[in-house]
N, C-alpha and C positions, 0 to 999 in steps of 0.2 A: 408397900402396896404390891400387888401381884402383878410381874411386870406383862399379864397376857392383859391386863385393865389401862384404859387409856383413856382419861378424862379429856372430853371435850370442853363442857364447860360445866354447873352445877347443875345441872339435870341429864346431859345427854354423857355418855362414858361407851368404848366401845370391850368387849368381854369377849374373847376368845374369836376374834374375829367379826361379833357381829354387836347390832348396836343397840342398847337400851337406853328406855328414857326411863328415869329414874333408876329402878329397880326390877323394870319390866324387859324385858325382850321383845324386838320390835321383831322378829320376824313369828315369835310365839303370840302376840297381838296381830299377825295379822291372818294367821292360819286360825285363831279361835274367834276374830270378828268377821273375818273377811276383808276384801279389798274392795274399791277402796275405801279408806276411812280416816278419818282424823281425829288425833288421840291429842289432847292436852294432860300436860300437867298438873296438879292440883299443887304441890308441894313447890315448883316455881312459881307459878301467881301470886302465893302467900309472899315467898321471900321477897318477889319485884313489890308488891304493895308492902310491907314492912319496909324494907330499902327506902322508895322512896318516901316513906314517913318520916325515918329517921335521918335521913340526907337533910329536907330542907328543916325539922322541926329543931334539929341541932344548928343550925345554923339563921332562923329565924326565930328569935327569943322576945321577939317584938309582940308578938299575940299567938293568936292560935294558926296552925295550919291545919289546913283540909284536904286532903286528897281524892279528887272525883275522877276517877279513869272513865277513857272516853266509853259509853257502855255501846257506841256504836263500831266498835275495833269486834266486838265480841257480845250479842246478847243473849248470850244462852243462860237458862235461869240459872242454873246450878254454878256456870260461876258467875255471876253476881249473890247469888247466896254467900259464894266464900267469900267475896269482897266485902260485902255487908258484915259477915263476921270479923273483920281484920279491922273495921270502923272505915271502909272507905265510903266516900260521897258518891256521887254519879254525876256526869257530866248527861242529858239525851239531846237530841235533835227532834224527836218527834213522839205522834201519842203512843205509839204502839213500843216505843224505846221508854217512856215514862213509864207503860203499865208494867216493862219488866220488870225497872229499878222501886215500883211500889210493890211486887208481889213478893221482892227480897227481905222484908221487913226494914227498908232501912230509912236512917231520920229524913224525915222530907224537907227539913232545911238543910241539908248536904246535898241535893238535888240544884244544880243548874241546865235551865230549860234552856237552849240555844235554839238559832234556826230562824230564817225567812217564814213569811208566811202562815203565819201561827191560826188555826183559826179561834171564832170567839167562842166555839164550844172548848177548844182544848184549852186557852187560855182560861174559861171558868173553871176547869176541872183543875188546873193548874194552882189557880186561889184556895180551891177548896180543900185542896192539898197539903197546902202551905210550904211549895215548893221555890225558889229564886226564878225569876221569869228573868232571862236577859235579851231585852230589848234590841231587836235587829233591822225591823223595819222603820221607816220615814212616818206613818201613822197608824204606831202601832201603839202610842199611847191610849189612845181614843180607843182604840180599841180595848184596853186594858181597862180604864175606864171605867166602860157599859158591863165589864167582864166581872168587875172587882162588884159592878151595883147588884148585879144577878146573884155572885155567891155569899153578897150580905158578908161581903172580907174586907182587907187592904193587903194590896197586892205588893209584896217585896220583889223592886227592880232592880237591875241593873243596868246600864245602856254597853251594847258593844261598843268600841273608840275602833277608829282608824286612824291611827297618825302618820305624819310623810316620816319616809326614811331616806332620804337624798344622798347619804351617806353609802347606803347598800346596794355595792355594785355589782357584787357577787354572782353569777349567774343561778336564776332560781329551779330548785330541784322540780317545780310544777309545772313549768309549761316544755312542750316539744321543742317549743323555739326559744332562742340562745337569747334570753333575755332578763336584766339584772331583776336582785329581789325588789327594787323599791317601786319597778313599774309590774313585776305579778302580783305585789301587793295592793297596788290600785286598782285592778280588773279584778280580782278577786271579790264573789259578790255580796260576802257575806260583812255585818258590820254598820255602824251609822256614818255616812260622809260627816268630817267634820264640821261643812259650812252647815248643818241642820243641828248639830249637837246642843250648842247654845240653847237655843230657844228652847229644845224637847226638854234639856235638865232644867229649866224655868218651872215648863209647865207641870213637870213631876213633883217640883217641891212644893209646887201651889195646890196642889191637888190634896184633898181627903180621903181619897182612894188608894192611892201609893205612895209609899216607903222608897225612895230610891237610898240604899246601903250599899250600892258599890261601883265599880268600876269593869270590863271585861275588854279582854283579848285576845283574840289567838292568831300566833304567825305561824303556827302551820311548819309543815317538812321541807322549809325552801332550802336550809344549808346544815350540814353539820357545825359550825364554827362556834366558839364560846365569845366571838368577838361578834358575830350578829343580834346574840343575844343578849351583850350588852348594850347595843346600840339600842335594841329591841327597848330595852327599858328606859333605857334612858330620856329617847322621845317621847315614851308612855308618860313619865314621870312630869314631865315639861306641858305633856298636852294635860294633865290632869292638873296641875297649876294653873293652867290657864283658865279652867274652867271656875275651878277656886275663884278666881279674882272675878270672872264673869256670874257667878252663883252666890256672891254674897258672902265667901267665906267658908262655903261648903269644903267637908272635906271624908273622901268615903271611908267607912267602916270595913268595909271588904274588897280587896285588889285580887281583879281573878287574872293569872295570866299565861291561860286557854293550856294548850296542849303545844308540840314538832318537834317532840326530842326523841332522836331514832332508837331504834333497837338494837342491839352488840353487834349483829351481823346484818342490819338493813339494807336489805334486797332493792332498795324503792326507788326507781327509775335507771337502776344499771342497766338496763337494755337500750336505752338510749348514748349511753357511756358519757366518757368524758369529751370536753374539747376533741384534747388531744386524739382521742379515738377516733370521733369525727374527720377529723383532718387527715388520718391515717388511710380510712375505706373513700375519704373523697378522689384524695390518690388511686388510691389501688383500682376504684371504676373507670378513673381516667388511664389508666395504667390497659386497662382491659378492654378498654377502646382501640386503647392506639395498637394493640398487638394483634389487631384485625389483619395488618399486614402481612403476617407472618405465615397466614393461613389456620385453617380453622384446627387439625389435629396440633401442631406446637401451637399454636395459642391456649390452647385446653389443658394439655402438660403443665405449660408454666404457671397456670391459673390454680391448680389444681395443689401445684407446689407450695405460692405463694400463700394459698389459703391454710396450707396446711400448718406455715410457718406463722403466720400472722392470727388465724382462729383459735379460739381455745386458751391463749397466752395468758398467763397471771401474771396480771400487770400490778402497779403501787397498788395497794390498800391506802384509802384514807383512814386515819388512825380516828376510833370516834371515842368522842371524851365521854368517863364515865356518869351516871347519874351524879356524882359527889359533886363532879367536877362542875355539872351544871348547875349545880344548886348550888356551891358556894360563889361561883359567876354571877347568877340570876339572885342571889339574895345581898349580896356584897354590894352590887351595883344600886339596887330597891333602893338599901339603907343609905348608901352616899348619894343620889341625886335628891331622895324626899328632904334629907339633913339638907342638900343644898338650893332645893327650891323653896325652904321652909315650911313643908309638911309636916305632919306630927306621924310616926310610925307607929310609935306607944300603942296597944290593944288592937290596931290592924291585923285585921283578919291576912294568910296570905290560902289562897288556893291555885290550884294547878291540876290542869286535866289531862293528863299522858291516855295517850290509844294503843300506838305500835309499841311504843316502849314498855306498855304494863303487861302486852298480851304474846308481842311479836316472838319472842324465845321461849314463850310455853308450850307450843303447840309444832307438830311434825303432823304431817300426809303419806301416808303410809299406801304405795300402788304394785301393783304388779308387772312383770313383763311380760306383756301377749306376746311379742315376734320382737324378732330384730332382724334389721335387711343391712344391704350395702351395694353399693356398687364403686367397679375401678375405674371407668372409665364414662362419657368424654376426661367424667373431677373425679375423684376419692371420696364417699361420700359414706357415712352410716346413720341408720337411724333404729330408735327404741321407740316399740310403742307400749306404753304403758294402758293400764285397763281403766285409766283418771280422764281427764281432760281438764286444760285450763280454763273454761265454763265451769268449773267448781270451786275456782279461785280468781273469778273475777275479778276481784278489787286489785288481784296484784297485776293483771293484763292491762286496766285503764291505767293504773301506775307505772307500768314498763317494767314491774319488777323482772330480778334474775336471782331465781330464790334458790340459796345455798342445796347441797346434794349431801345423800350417802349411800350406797349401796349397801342395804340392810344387811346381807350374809354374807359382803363380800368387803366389810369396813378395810378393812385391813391391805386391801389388794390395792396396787399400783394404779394408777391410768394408763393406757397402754394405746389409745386410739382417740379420734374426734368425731362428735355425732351429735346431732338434733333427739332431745328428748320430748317425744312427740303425745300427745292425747288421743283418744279416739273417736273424737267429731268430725265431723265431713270438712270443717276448715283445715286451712293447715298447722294450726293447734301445736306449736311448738312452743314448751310450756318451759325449757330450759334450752335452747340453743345453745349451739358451738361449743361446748363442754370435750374436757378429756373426761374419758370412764374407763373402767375395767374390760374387762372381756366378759359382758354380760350377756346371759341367754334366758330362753324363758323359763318363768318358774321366779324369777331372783326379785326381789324387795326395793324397792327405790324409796327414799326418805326424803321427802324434797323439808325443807326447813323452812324455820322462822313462818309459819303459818298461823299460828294464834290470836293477829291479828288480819281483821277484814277480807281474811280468806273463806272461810266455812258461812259466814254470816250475808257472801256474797254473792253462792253458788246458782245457777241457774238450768232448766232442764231442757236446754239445746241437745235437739235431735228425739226428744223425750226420755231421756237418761235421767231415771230414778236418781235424787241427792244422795248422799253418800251418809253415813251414820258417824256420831262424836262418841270418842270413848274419853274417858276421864280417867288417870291413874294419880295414885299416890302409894310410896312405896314401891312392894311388890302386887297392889292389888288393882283392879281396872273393872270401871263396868262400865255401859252405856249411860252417857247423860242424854241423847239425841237418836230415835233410832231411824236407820237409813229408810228411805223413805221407797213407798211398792209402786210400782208402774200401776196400777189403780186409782195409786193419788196423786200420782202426772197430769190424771186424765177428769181429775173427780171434781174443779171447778166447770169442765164445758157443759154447755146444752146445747142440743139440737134440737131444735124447732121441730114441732108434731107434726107442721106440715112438709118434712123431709125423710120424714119414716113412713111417710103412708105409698101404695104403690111401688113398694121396694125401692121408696128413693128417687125414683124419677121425674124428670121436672114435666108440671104441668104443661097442659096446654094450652099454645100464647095466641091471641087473638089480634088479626090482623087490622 
C-alpha cells in the first residue's frame, strides 16, 4: 500500500494528507457540493447490512433471520431502496416512516410497526399492508380490532414485553442522572407493563381478527457490555415462558429482539463522560472556589493551567465488541435459556433491529471554517466557528453526543492546541467541545463523524437556517440524494392572515 494512504477504517482512508470516504475526497465533495453537507456512504451500508446478515444467520440455524434496521436512525428513500435491495426488513415508529419503507419496494411482512399511540387510521393502513403491528399500548387491542373489521384483514401482532432486570446495575447510557439500567429501564415509556400482558395475550388469541406470531423487545443504547445482553435475554426468555404456561401452551413463531448495539466509534452520551470524569470537574469546581482566596489574577493562571491539563485529555477507550461478538452472545444465550425453559427454537423466526450501528459509520458532515478567535487571558481559550450548527444534528445534542473529528485537508497534521468547535446559531452551539486540533484557519474542512445515524434525519431550522443537502457516494462517484434546502422553504408553511397585510400592517383600532 502507498505509504501517503492510511486506512481509518473500511470506508474512511486518509491520501496525501487529506481525507476520503470511499474513493472520494472530502475536501473535493465539498468545494463541488458546498458546505454544509452530509455525505453517506452507499458501499458501507451494503457491507453493515450484509455483516449483520451473516453474523447472526451463521449463527442462528434455528429458522430464519430478518434484518429490519431502525429506518428511523436514517429515512431517506434512497437508502432504504439500498437496504431493500440487500433483503433488509424495516423496523418504523410512525406513518410518515411506514410510507418510506413502502415506497422502497420492500416485503411488508419484513415491516415491524413499533410506537405509542398508533392511530386507528394508521393502524387500518397497517392491515392493509400486511405489515407486523407490534403492540405497545394497554388498549391497543381494541383498537386493532375495529382496525382489522375496517380493512376486511387479520391483523399480525406482536406485543412489546418489558421484563424486570434486577440484576442490571450498570449505570444507563440514557438518562443525565447516575442511575442503573434496570430502573431506566422501567421509566422508559415505551412497551406493555407486564402486570397487563396476561390478559392482552388472552384476548388476542381469542380474537378472529388477530394473529398474534411473536414476541418484541428492545433495550435500547443503555451499556455497551456483552454481559447486559445476555442478561437481556435471558429474562426475555423466562418472561416469555411464563406466558407459555399462562396462554395455554402458546409459543411464538417470531422473537424480535429490538435494536442498542452501538456503532465502532459511538459518540452517544460522551459529553456527559464517565463517573470517573464526573468526579474529576466535581473537584476541579470546588478547587475553583476555594482559590478565590488567592485573588482574582493567580486564581485565573492556575485555572487556566489546570484546564488546560485536564480538557482535551484522551482518556481509556471503552473497547466496543464487534457485531460477531454480539451475535454470537445474543444467539448462544436464545439457544440455551429456550433449551432450558423448554421452549421449542426449531423454525423461530429470529429478528433484530439495529439504527446507530447500521447507519452510524456511513455517514460524515462535512463544514467549513468561518473564523477562528482566541484569547490569553483572564483563561487560554480558542474557538472554530464552523459554517454548520449543531441544530442540524439534533438527535446527537439530546444524546450528549461527542461526535469523532477530522480536519479534512489537514488529516495528517498534529493537534497542537485546545478549543470549542462551535456552530453558527445564536446559542452557544458547541457542537464538539474541549477538543485538541491543528492550527486551523479559515477556508479548512472539518469532518465531524459517525453521522449516518439520526443526525441529518434530525435537523432543524433555528434562526431560519436553510437544512443542509445529502450527498450519496459509492466508489469514486457522488451525487445528491436530498437537495439542501432554500430559505423560501423555511418560510413556505407560514400564513399571515389578510387581516395583517392590510394598512401596511398596522394594528387596528381598539375600542374602549
Amino acid at each position: 500500500m502507498d505509504k501517503s494512504v492510511r486506512a481509518i477504517d473500511e470506508c474512511l482512508s486518509v491520501r496525501g494528507g487529506r481525507l476520503f470516504i470511499e474513493d472520494c475526497d472530502t475536501v473535493g465533495l465539498a468545494e463541488r457540493f458546498g458546505t454544509p453537507v452530509f455525505v453517506i456512504s452507499e458501499d458501507q451500508l451494503r457491507r453493515n447490512m450484509r455483516r449483520y446478515l451473516k453474523a447472526f444467520s451463521d449463527r442462528w440455524r434455528e429458522g430464519e433471520v430478518n434484518i429490519l434496521p431502525a429506518i428511523k436512525a436514517n429515512w431517506l428513500l434512497a437508502l432504504r431502496r439500498i437496504l431493500t435491495q440487500e433483503g433488509a426488513g424495516c423496523d418504523v415508529y410512525s406513518a410518515g416512516e411506514l410510507h418510506s419503507a413502502l415506497q422502497s419496494g420492500i416485503d411488508p411482512r419484513l415491516v415491524s410497526v413499533n410506537g405509542g399511540g398508533k392511530s386507528r387510521e394508521h393502524l387500518t393502513n397497517c392491515i392493509r399492508a400486511g405489515v407486523r403491528i407490534t403492540v405497545d399500548d394497554i388498549d391497543e387491542l381494541e383498537l386493532i380490532e375495529h382496525a382489522a373489521r375496517d380493512a376486511g384483514g387479520k391483523a399480525s401482532i406482536r406485543l412489546r414485553l418489558r421484563p424486570d432486570f434486577p440484576n442490571l446495575w450498570q449505570p444507563t447510557g440514557f438518562a443525565n442522572e447516575l442511575v442503573p439500567i434496570d430502573i431506566g429501564f422501567q421509566v422508559y415509556k415505551n412497551g406493555i407493563p407486564t402486570e397487563h400482558v396476561v390478559s392482552m395475550g388472552r384476548k388476542a388469541l381469542a380474537s378472529e381478527h388477530i394473529d398474534l406470531v411473536g414476541v418484541h423487545i428492545h433495550l435500547g443504547r443503555h451499556h455497551y457490555s456483552l454481559t447486559v445482553w445476555e442478561e437481556l435475554i435471558r429474562r426475555y426468555v423466562e418472561l416469555i415462558t411464563e406466558l407459555k404456561t399462562q396462554w395455554g401452551g402458546w409459543e411464538p413463531s417470531e422473537i424480535d429482539i429490538g435494536g442498542g448495539i452501538p456503532s465502532p466509534r459511538d459518540p452517544f452520551g460522551k459529553i456527559i463522560g464517565s463517573t470517573a470524569d464526573n468526579l474529576l470537574f466535581a473537584g476541579l469546581f470546588a478547587g475553583m472556589y476555594a482559590l478565590k482566596a488567592l485573588g482574582e489574577k493567580r486564581r485565573y493562571e492556575i485555572i487556566s493551567r489546570l484546564m488546560g491539563l485536564i480538557l482535551g485529555r484522551k482518556g481509556k477507550k471503552a473497547r466496543i465488541p464487534s457485531i460477531e461478538e454480539y451475535a454470537e452472545r445474543i444467539t448462544a444465550t436464545l439457544k440455551r435459556e429456550m433449551s432450558r425453559c423448554g421452549l421449542n427454537e426449531r423454525g423461530v423466526r429470529l429478528q433484530i433491529e439495529p439504527g446507530r450501528s447500521m447507519y452510524g459509520n456511513t455517514g460524515i458532515h462535512l463544514s467549513r471554517v468561518l473564523k477562528t478567535k482566541y484569547q490569553t487571558r483572564p483563561i487560554a481559550w480558542n474557538w472554530v466557528l464552523l459554517d454548520t450548527t449543531y441544530f442540524f444534528m439534533a438527535g446527537g445534542v439530546f444524546e450528549n453526543n461527542l461526535h469523532p473529528f477530522i480536519v479534512a485537508n489537514r488529516a495528517d497534521e498534529k493537534p497542537c492546541k485546545l478549543a470549542d468547535i462551535v456552530g453558527r446559531s445564536c446559542y452557544a452551539d458547541r457542537m464538539i467541545p474541549e477538543v485538541r486540533i491543528p492550527d486551523v484557519k479559515a477556508g479548512d474542512i472539518f469532518a465531524v463523524l459517525e453521522t449516518g445515524a439520526y443526525q441529518e434525519v434530525s435537523a432543524s431550522n433555528f434562526n431560519a437556517m436553510p437544512r443542509p443537502a445529502t450527498v450519496l457516494v459509492t466508489g469514486d462517484q457522488a451525487e445528491i440524494i436530498k437537495r439542501a434546502e432554500t430559505q423560501e422553504e423555511v418560510f413556505a408553511r407560514d400564513i399571515v392572515p389578510e387581516r395583517l397585510l392590510k394598512d401596511g400592517g398596522k394594528p387596528a383600532a381598539q375600542s374602549v
